[in-house]
C-alpha positions, 0 to 999 in steps of 0.5 A: 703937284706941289699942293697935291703932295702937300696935301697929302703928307697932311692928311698921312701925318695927321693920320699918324698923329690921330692913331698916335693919340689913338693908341694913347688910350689903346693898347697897341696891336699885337700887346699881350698882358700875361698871356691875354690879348689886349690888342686895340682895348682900352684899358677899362675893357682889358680890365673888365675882361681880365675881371670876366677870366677871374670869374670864369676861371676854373682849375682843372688837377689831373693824374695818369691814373686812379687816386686813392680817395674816400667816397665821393662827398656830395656826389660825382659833381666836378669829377670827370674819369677817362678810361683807356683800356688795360689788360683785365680792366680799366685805367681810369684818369683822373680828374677834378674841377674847381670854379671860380664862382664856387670859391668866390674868387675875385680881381683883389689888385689895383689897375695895372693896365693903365701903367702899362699902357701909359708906358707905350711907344705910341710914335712907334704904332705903325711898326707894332702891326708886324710883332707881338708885345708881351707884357708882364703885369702883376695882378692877385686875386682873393676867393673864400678860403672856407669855400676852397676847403670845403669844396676840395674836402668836397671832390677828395683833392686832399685825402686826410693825410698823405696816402700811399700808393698802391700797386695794380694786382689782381682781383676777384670780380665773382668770376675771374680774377681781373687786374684792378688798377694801380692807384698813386699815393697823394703828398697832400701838403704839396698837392694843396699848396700847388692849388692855392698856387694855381688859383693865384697864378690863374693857371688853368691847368695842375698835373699832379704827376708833372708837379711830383704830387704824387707817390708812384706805385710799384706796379702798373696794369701792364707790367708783366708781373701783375700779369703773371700773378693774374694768369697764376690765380686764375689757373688755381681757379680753374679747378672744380671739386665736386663732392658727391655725398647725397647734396654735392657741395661744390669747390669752384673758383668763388671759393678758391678766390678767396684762398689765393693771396698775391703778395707785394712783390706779386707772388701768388701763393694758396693759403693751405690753412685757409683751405684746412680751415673750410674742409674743418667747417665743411666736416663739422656740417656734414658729420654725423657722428654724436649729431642727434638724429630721428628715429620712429620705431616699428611700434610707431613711436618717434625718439630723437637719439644723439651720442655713440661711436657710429656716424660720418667723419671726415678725414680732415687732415687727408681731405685738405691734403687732397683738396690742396693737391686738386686746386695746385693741379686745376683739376676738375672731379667729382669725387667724395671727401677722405673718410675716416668712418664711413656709416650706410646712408648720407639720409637723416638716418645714416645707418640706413635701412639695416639696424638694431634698434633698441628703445631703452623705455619699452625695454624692447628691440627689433632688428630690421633689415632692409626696410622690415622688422626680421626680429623683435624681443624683450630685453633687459638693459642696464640698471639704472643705478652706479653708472651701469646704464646702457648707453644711448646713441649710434654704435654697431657690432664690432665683432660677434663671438661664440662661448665667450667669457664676459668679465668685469671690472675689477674690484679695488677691494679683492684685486678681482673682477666684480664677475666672471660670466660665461654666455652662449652669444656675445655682439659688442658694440662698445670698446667700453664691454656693451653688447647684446648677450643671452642671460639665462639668469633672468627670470623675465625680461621686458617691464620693468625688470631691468630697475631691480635686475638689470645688467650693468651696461649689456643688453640681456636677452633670452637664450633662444632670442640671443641665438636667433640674433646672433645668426642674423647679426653681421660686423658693423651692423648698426644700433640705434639705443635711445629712450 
């Protein structure tokens, strides 16, 4: 018995002993050296894995949100976005990734492993199965610092400057107005140095929001602001203004959008001088008034006309009035613009089927009505000489008058009217005194009479042509004079 126990005790103490000498060039079970498992390694296979996690080292920066960043240099490489949703869109996460490899990063220090492990209680390794040993040891490691800024330039991890954040608000996406995210504002200088930090530290991880990188906004996707102030464009948008003047011109919510303005504390406003400025561009497409216009005679001729006093004209200010009251109570209407004059037709030829015209070169005129010639005449217009021209454009009859005394301008000479003439049939069309009127002074009309004895504005007529006009002659009638 004696034997056998020593025999035994032999074998467990050179069992002690052989593990002791074995664990003078092993490291002890449950040893951590800066967080790694070195249990059981020697200390060259702990320093070729610790030299193995430097080269698979990758630093991951991240944020709760979107970063206001420049576009993407070289591509999407290394970005990775989470999105959760948020009410009216999406908030995204953000995400960049950096690789040892791409920077050369490399183990710089020497061999610390072996000190500690020279250091080790190795009588003590039985006890060493039931606790963990944590190690501090200080390692540092080198990389290419033209590689590390080119590739944060590279994933926009450093704007150029700091950059501000912005507050989640609403935003037009064609059909609605949606919440565009907030965006958090990046302290560059603190940001950078947290990385290079985190590349000697080997430290896997960077929260930019945890490190106080970053600027918060003011306003998030869920607060109730920035809800408010979607929900309060999006009922502006609601209105449809449809003007129903020969082509409809629609007022929908593409067009509102772009009136409606959300301020930093979130209060919607619509901009009125943004929608007096489009009823002023849409005035100055769709009057007519002074615009040239076409005509083609009944003798087949073709002229072109512009100037005058007759024509479309939008009431600018009263349509902007009305505009801005239609979009303030989302109404939906088909209606047409506030007029300030009106003519007969929204066609290219807006006095419509109803007319005088008036063709200065053939010194001839014809009244149509509905469509066809009721009347034709010769006629003598202005002579061309001092400005006594007949004027060309669009009018109409302002008033028709019976008996009625034309008198004109006075004479600085005499204190007294050039003239005073007594005619049968007076239709002005002109405040300026330019009317059709019989002349029974004229011995022709027609030709070229009005070169040596026109008239000094007026249209002449035979007495009996004048008559027969005047009894077909309504207010407002147009006339078209052209040459």
């Amino acid at each position: 018995m004696i034997v056998g126990s020593a025999v035994a005790a032999g074998i467990l103490a050179g069992a002690y002993f052989g593990m002791a000498i074995y664990f003078c060039f092993h490291f002890l079970p449950g040893t951590r050296i800066n967080g790694m498992d070195c249990s059981m390694k020697t200390a060259e296979g702990f320093q070729h894995e610790l030299e193995k996690s430097v080269e698979d080292y990758t630093l991951t920066v991240t944020a709760p949100g979107a970063l206001e960043q420049p576009e993407v240099c070289g591509g999407n490489e290394g970005r990775t976005e989470s999105a959760e949703s948020g009410q009216g869109g999406e908030k995204a996460g953000y995400s960049r990734v950096i690789s040892g490899r791409e920077i050369d990063l490399e183990l710089a220090s020497e061999d610390q492993a072996q000190s500690i492990l020279e250091k080790q209680d190795v009588l003590a390794w039985p006890s060493a199965f039931f606790r963990e040993t944590e190690k501090e040891a200080v390692f540092s490691v080198a990389y290419n610092e033209l590689k590390l800024e080119q590739r944060i330039r590279e994933l926009d991890l450093i704007p150029s400057g700091s950059t501000e954040a912005v507050s989640a608000h609403p935003v037009f996406d064609g059909g609605a107005f949606v919440i565009q995210p907030e965006v958090y504002g990046v302290l560059s200088d603190k940001t950078e140095k947290k990385i290079r930090q985190c590349i000697a530290d080997l430290t896997p991880e960077l929260d930019l929001m945890e490190e106080q990188c970053l600027q918060i906004p003011d306003f998030s996707s869920d607060s109730p602001e920035v809800e408010k102030a979607c929900e309060a464009m999006n009922q502006y948008c609601k209105a449809r203004i449809v003007y129903t003047m020969g082509q409809e011109v629609t007022v929908d919510a593409e067009l509102i959008s772009g009136w409606l303005t959300c301020d930093g504390d979130m209060n919607v406003s619509l901009n009125e001088e943004a929608v007096g400025e489009w009823v002023n561009s849409f005035a100055e497409q769709s009057d007519t008034l002074g615009k040239a216009r076409s005509i083609t005679s009944p003798s087949g001729k073709t002229a072109e006309v512009s100037g005058g006093t007759y024509g479309w004209v939008i009431d600018t200010a009263a349509e902007t009035a009305a505009l801005t009251e239609n979009i303030k109570k989302a109404e939906s209407v088909s209606r047409e613009p506030a007029y300030r004059q009106r003519a007969a037709s929204r066609s290219a030829q807006d006095w419509g089927v109803t007319y005088v015209e008036v063709d200065l070169t053939a010194q001839y005129m014809w009244y149509v009505k509905d469509g066809s010639v009721q009347f034709e005449s010769d006629v003598v217009t202005g002579e061309p000489v001092n400005g006594m021209e007949t004027p060309q454009g669009v009018y109409s009859i302002l008033y028709t008058q019976r008996d009625a005394v034309l008198i004109g301008e006075t004479d600085p000479k005499t204190g007294e009217p050039i003239y005073r003439t007594k005619v049968r049939y007076w239709m002005p069309f002109t405040q300026q005194g330019h009317g059709f009127h019989d002349a029974d002074w004229q011995s022709a009309f027609g030709g070229n009479v009005y070169t040596y004895s026109g008239s000094h504005g007026c249209v002449n007529m035979p007495v009996d042509k004048a008559g027969e006009l005047y009894s077909m002659l309504e207010t407002g009638t147009p006339v078209v004079i052209h040459y």
